[in-house]
Backbone bond lengths (Angstrom), bond angles and torsions (degrees), N, CA, C in turn:
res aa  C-N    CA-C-N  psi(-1)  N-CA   C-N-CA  omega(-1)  CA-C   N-CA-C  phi
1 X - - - 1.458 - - 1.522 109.55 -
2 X 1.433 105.14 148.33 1.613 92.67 -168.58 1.381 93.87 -129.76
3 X 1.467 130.13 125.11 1.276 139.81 -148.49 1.937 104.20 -129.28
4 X 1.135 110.45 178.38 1.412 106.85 -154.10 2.007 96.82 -169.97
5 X 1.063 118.92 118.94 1.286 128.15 -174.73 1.405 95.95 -101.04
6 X 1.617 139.24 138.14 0.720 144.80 96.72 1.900 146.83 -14.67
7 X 1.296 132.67 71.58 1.250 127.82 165.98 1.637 140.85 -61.09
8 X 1.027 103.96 102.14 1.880 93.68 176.83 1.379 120.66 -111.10
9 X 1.238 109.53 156.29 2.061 117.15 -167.21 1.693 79.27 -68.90
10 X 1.474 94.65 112.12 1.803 121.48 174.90 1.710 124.75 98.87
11 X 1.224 101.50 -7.33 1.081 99.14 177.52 1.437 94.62 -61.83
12 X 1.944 104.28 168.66 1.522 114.60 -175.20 1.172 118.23 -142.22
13 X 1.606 107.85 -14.29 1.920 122.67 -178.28 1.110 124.53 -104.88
14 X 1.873 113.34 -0.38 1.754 103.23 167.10 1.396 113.51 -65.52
15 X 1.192 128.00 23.17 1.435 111.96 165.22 1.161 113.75 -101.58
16 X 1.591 123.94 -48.74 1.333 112.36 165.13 1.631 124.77 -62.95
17 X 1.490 99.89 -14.45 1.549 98.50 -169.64 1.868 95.26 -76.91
18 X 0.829 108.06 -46.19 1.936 114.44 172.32 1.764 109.01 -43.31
19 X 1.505 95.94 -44.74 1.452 93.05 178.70 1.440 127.55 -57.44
20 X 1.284 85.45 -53.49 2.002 112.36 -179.10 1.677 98.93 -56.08
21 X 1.010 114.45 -48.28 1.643 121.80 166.38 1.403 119.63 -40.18
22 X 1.538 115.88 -57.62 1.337 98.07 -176.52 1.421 110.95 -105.20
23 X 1.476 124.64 -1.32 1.506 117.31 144.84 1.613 113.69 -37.12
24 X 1.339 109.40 -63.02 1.705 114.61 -169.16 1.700 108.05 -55.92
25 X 1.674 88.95 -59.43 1.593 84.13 -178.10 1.578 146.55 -83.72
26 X 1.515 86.29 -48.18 1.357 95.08 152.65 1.790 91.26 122.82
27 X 1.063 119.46 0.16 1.598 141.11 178.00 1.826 111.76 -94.58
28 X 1.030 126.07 135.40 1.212 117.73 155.53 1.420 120.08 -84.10
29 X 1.329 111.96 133.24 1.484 110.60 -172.71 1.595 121.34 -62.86
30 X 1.266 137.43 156.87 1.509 120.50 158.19 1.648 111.68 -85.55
31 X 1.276 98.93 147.36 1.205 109.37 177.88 1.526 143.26 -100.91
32 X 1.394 124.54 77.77 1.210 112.34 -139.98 2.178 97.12 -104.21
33 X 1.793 96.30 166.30 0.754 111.15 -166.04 1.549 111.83 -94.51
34 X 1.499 126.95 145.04 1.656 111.33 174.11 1.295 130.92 -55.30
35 X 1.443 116.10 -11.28 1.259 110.66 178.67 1.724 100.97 -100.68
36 X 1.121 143.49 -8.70 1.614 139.24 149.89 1.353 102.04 -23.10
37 X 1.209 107.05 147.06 1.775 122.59 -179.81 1.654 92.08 -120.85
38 X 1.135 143.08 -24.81 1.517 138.12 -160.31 1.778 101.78 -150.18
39 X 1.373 82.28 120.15 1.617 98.62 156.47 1.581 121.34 -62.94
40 X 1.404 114.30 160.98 1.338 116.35 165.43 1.316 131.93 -68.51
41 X 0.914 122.85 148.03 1.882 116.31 -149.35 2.067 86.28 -81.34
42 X 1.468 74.13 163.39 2.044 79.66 -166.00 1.637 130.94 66.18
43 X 1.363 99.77 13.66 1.853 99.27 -172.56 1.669 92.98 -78.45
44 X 0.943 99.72 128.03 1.632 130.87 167.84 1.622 114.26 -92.12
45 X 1.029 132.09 -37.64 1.511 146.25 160.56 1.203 149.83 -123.58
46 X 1.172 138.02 83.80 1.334 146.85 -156.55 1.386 105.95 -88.00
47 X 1.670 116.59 119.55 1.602 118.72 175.25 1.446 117.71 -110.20
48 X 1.482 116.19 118.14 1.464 97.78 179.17 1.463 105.51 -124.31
49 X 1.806 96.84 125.45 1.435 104.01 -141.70 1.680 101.15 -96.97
50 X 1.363 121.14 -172.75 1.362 134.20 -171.80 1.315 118.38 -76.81
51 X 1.376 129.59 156.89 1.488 133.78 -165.53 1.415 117.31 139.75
52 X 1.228 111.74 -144.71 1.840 94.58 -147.25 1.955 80.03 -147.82
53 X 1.075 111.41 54.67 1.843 116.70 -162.58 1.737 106.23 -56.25
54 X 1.195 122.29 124.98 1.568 115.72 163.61 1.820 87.12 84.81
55 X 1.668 136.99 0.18 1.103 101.22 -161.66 1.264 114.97 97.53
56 X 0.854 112.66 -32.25 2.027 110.62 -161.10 1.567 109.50 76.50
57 X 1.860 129.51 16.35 1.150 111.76 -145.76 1.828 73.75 -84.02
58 X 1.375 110.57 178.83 2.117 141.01 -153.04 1.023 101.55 35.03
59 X 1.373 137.63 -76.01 1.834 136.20 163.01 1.357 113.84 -139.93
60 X 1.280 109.42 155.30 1.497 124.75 -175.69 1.758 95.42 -55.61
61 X 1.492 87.72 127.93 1.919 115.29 170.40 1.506 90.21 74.11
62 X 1.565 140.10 7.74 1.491 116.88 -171.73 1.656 112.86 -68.09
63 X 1.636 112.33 -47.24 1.438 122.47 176.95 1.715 107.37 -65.95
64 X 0.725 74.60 -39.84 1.937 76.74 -173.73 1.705 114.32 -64.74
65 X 1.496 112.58 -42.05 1.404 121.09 172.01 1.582 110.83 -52.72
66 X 1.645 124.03 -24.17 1.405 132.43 -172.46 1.885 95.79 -106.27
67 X 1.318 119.80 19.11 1.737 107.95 -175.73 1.690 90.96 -74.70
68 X 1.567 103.65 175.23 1.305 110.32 163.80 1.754 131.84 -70.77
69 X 1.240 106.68 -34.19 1.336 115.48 167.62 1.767 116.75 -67.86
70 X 1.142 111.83 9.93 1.812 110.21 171.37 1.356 102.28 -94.35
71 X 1.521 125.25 -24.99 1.329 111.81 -178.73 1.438 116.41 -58.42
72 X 1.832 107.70 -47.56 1.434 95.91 174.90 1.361 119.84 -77.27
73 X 1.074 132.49 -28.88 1.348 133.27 132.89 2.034 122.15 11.93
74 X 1.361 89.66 -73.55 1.326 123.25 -166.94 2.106 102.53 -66.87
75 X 1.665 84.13 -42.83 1.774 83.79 -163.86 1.938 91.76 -88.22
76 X 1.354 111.99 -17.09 1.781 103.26 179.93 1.481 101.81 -72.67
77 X 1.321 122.64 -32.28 1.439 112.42 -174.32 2.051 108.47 -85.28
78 X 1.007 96.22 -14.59 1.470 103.81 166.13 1.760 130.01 -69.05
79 X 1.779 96.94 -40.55 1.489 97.60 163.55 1.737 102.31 -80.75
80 X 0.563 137.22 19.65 1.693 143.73 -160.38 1.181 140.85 43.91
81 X 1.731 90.53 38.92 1.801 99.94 -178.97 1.900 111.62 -65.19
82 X 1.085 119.02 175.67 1.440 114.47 -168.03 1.495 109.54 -90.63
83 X 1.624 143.24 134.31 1.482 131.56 176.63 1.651 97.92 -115.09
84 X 1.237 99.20 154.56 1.805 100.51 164.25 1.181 94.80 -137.66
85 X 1.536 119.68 140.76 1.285 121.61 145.18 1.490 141.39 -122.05
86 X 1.322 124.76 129.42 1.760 103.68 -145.33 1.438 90.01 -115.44
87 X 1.139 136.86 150.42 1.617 151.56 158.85 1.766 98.98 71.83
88 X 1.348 95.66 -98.64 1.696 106.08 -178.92 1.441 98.55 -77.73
89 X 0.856 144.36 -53.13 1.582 138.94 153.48 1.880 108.03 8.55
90 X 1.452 85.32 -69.05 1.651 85.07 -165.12 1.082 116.78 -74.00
91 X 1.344 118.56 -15.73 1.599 119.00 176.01 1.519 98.74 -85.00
92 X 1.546 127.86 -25.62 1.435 101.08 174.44 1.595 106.52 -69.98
93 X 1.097 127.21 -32.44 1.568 151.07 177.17 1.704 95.58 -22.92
94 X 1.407 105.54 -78.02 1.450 132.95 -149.77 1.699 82.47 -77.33
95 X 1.722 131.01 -28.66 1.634 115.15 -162.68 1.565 97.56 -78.71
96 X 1.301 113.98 -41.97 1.084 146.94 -150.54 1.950 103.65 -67.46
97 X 1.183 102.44 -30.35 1.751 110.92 167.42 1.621 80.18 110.11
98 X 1.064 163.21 -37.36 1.427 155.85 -121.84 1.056 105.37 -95.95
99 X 1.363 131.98 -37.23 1.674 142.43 169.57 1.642 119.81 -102.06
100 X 0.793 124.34 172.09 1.555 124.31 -179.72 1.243 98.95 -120.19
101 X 1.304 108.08 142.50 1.407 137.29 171.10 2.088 116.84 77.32
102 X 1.234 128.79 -163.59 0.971 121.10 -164.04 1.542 88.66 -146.26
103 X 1.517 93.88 166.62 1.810 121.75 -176.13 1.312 123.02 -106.62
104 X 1.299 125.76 56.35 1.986 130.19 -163.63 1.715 85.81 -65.26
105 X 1.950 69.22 168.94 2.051 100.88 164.48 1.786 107.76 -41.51
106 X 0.901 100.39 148.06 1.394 112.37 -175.61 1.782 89.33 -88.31
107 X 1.599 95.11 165.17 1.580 100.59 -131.28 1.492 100.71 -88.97
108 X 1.861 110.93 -12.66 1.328 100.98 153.62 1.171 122.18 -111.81
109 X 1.245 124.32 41.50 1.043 135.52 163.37 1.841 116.11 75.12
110 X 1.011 106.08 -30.21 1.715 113.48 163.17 1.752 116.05 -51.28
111 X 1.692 103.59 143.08 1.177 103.15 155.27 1.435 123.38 -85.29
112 X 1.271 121.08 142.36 1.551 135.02 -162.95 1.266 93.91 -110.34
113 X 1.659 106.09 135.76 1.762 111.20 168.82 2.023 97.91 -151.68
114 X 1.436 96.87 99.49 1.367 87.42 -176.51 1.426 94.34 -160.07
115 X 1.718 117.08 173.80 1.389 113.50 -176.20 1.888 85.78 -95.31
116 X 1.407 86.97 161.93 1.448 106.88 -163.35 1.490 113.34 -143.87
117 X 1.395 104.65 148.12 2.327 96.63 -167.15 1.446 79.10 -121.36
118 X 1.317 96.62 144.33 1.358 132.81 164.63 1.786 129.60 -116.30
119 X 1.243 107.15 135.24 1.630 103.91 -167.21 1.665 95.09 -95.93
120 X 1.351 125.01 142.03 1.344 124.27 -172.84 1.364 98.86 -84.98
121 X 1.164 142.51 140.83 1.774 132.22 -179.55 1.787 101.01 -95.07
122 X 1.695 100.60 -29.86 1.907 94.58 -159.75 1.602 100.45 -149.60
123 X 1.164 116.42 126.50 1.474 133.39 -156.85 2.129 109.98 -108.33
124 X 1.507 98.91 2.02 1.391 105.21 -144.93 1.577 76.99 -118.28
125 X 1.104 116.79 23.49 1.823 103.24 169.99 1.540 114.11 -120.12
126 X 1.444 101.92 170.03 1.378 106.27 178.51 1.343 128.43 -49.88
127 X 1.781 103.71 -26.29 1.972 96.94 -169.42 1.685 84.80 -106.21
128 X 0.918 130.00 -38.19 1.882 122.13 177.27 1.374 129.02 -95.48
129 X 1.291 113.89 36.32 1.598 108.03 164.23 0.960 117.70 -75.34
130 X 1.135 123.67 -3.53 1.492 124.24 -157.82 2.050 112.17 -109.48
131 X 1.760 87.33 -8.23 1.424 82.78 161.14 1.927 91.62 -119.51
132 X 1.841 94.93 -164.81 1.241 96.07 -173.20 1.786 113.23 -129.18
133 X 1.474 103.91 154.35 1.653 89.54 -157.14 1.384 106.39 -77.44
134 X 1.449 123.98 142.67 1.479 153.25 -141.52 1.384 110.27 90.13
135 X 1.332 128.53 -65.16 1.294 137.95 168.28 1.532 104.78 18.77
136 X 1.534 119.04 111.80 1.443 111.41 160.91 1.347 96.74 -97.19
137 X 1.531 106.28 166.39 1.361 130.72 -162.56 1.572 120.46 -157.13
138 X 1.096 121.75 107.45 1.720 132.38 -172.47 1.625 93.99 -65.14
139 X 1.602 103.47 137.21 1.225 109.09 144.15 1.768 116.43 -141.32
140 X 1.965 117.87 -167.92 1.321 91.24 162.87 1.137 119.39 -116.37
141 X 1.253 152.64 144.59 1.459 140.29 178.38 1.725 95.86 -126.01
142 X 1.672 75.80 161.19 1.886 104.79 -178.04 1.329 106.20 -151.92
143 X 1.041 121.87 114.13 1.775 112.33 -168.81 1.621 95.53 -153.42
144 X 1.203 105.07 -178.77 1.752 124.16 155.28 1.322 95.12 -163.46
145 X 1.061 139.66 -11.70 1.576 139.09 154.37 1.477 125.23 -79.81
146 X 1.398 125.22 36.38 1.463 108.91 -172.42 1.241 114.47 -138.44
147 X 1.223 109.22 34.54 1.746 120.16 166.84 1.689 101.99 -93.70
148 X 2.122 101.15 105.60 1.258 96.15 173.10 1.639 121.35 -84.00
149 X 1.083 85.55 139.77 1.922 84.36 177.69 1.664 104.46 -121.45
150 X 1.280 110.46 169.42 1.563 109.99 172.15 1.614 92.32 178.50
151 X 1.726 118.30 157.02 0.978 114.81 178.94 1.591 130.74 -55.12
152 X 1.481 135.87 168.35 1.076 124.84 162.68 1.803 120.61 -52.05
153 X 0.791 129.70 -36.74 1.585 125.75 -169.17 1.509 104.66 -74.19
154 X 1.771 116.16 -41.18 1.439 111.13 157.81 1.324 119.62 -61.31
155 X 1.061 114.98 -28.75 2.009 95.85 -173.76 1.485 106.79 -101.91
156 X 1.136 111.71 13.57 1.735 130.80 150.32 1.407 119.02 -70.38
157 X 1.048 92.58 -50.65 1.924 107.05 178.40 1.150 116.67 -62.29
158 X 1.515 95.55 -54.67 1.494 94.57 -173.92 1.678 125.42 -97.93
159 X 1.466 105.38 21.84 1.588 119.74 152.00 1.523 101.57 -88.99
160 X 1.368 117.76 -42.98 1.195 117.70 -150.79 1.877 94.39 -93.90
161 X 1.080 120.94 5.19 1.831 113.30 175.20 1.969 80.73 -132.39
162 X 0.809 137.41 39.28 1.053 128.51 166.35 1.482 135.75 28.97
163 X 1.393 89.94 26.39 1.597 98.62 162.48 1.351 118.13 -67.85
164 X 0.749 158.94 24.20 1.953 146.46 157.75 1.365 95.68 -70.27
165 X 1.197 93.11 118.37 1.795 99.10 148.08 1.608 144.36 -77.25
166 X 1.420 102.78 -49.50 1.592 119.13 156.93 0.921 96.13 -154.42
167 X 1.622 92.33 164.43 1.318 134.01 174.17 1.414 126.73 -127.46
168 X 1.736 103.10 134.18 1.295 95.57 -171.50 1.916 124.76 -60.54
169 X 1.461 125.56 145.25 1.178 99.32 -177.24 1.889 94.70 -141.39
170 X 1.520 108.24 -160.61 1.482 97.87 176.59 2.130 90.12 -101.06
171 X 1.249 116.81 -165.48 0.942 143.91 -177.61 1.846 109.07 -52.13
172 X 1.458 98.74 -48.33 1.772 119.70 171.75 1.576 115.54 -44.13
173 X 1.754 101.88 -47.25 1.199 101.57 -152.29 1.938 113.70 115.94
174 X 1.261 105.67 -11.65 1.276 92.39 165.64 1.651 137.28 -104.11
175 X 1.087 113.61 133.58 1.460 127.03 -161.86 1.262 98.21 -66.70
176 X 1.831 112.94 148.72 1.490 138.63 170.63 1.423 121.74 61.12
177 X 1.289 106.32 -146.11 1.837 101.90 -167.55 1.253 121.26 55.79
178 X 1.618 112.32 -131.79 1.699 103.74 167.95 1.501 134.88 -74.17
179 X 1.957 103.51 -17.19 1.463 91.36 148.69 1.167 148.44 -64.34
180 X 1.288 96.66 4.27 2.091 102.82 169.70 0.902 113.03 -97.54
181 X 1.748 114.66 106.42 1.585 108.49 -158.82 1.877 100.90 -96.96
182 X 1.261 142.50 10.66 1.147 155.17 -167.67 1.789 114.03 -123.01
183 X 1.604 101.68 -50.58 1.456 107.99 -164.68 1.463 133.77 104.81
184 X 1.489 95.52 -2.07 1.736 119.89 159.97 1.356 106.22 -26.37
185 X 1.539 110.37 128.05 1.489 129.65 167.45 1.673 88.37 -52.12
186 X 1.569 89.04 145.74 1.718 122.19 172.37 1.731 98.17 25.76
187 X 1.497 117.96 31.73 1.432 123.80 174.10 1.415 114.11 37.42
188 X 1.227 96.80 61.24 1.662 118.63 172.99 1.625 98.96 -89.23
189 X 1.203 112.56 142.48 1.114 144.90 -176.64 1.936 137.07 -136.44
190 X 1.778 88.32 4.25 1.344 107.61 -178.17 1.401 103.42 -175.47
191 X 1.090 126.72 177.51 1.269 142.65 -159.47 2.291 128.93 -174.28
192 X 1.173 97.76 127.27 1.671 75.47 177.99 1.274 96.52 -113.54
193 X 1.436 117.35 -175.62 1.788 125.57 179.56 1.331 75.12 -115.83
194 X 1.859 88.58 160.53 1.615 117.01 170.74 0.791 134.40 -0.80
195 X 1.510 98.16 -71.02 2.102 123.81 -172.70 1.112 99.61 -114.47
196 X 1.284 119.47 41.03 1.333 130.85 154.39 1.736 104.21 31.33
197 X 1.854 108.28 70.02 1.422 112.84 -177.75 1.662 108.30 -129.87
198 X 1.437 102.91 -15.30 1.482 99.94 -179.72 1.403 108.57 -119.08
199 X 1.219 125.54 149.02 1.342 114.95 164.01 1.682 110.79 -141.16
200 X 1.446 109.55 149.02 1.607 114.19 -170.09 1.363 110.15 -117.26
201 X 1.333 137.29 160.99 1.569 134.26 169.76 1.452 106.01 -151.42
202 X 1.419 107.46 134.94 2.025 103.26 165.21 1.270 109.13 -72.15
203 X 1.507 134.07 -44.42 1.525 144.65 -177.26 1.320 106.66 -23.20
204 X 0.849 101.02 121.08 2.537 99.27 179.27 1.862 83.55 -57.87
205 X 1.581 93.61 161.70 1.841 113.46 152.80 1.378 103.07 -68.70
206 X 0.983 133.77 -17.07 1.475 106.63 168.41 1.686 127.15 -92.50
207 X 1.280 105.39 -6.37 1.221 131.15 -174.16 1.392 91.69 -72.38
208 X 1.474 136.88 -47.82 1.310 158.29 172.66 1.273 111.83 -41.46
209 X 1.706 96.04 -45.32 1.785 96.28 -173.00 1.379 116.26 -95.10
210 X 1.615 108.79 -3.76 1.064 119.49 -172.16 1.868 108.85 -119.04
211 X 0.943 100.62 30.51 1.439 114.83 168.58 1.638 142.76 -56.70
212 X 1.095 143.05 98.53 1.519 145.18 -132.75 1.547 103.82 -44.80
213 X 1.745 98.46 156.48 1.352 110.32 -158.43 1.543 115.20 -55.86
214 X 1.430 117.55 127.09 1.583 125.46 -174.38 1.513 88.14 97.23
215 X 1.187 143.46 -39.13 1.631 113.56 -161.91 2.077 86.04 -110.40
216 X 1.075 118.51 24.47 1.532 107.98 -175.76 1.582 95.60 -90.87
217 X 1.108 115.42 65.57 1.639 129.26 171.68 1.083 124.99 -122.90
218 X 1.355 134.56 87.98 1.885 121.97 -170.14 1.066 105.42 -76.18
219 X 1.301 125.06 11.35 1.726 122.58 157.51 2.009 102.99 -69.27
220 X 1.133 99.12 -22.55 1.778 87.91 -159.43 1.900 102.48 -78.96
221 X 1.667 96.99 -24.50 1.839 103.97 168.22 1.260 122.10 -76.03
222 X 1.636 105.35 -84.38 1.288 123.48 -178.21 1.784 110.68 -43.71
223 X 1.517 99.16 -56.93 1.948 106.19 -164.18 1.120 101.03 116.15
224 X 1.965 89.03 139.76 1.653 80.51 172.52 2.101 88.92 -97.60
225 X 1.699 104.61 -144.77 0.971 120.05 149.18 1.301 137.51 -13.54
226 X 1.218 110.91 -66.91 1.357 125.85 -172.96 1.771 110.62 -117.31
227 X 1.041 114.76 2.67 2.131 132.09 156.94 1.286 87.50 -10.00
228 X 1.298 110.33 162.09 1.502 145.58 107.13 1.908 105.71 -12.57
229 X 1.268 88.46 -68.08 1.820 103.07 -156.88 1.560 88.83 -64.17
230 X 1.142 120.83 -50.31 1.311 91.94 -166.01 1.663 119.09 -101.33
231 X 1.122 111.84 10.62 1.848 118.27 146.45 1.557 109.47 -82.82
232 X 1.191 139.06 -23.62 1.450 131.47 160.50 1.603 110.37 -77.38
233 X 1.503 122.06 -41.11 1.195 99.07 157.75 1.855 144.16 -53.87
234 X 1.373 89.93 -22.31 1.829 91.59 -171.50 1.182 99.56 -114.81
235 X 1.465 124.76 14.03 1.092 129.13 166.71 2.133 108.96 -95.15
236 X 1.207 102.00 -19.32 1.662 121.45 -176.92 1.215 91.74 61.36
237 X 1.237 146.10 62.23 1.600 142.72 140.74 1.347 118.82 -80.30
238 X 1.828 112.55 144.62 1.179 95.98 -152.91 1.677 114.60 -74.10
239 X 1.562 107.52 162.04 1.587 114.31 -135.70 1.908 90.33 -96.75
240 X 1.255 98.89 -159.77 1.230 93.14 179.13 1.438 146.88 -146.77
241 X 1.170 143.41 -170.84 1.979 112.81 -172.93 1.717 82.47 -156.05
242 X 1.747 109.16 121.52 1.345 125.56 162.44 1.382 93.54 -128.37
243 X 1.387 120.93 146.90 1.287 131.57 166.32 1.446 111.87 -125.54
244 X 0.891 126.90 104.04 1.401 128.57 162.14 1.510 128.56 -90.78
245 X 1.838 86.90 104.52 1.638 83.94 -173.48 1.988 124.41 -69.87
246 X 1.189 105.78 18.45 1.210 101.80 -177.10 1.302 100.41 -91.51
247 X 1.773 102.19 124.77 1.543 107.63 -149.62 1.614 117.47 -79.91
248 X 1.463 118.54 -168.61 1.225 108.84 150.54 1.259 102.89 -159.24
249 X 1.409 127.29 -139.52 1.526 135.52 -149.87 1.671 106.52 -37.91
250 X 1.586 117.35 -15.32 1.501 103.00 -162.75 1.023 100.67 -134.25
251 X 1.263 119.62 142.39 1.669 124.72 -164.02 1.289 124.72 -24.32
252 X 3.588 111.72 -8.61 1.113 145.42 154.74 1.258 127.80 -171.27
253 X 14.977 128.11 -176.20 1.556 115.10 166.72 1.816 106.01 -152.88
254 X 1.902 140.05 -26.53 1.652 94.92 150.29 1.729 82.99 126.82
255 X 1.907 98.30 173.22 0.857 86.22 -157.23 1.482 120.44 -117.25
């Protein structure tokens, strides 16, 4: 799989996100800059990783969702190459038109920096086959931006087309209450698009690699070698969009 990082003035996690990358794959990612207009020919995965982009100045990912490098961005996830976006990622995700809905202040207003379990909702996609659905799963988040909200008719849809990706839960496996460390509608914690081609997460890449005992494998997300992800990548099937609002470094996969 041949993967491709995204950089923005503030981002802070393409380093671990590069890491987690070539742990899984075994490739070093390319690294491109926000003002790039064109990806590298053959990118199969585009990551746009966590941080605090532009500042966070109007809203987190708002300037950055309008950089020049989202256009190609925009048209790779259109032929149905695969996107992820993790922390600030997903809020450029959701600015960017590619995801639905947006990532406010977390609901008490505090920034959150703690490890955090997640319930997997769907096991039958490109970035999570590799766990299984119920499956809780540790990650770490750090946010004050990662309470997703979106109107009622969207979070209709996307119960009802089964886009959720995870959900926040406690350690057990059970959803909401004090495992909603933000205040996320129906304690969503991820998200896919349509054609299940982009996917977003708040969780840092290291949160990924550092994932609760037995799932602390960034082979079981990213892919290794021989993944899911990367036989759907070189296979060009269409790619995919999870967002998991469970945040990380910045205030923030299908079927």
């Amino acid at each position: 799989m041949k993967a491709a990082v995204v950089v923005f003035p503030g981002s802070n996690r393409e380093g671990d996100m590069a890491r987690a990358l070539k742990q899984a794959t075994g490739r070093e990612p390319a690294m491109l800059w926000h003002a790039d207009h064109e990806l590298p020919a053959g990118t199969d995965l585009v990551v746009l990783p966590g941080g605090f982009s532009y500042g966070d100045y109007l809203r987190c990912g708002a300037i950055a969702g309008r950089a020049a490098i989202m256009d190609a961005v925009r048209a790779h996830a259109a032929r149905g190459g695969l996107v992820l976006g993790v922390c600030n990622g997903f809020q450029i995700l959701c600015e960017s038109g590619l995801l639905p809905g947006v990532l406010m202040r977390n609901a008490n207003l505090r920034f959150v920096c703690r490890m955090q379990h997640l319930k997997v909702e769907r096991s039958d996609t490109a970035f999570t086959r590799q766990y299984a659905k119920g499956q809780t799963i540790e990650v770490c988040i750090a946010h004050g931006e990662g309470n997703y909200e979106a109107d009622d008719a969207t979070i209709d849809r996307l119960e009802g087309e089964h886009l959720v990706a995870f959900r926040y839960c406690d350690s057990a496996g059970t959803v909401g209450g004090e495992a909603n460390p933000n205040g996320s509608r129906n304690d969503i914690a991820g998200i896919y698009s349509d054609a299940s081609t982009r996917s977003s997460a708040e969780p840092t890449a290291a949160g990924f690699s550092r994932a609760s005992p037995a799932r602390r494998d960034p082979h079981a997300f990213c892919g290794s070698g021989k993944s899911p992800v990367n036989r759907f990548a070189r296979a060009r099937s269409p790619s995919i969009a999870s967002a998991f609002s469970a945040s990380s470094a910045s205030s923030g996969a299908p079927p």
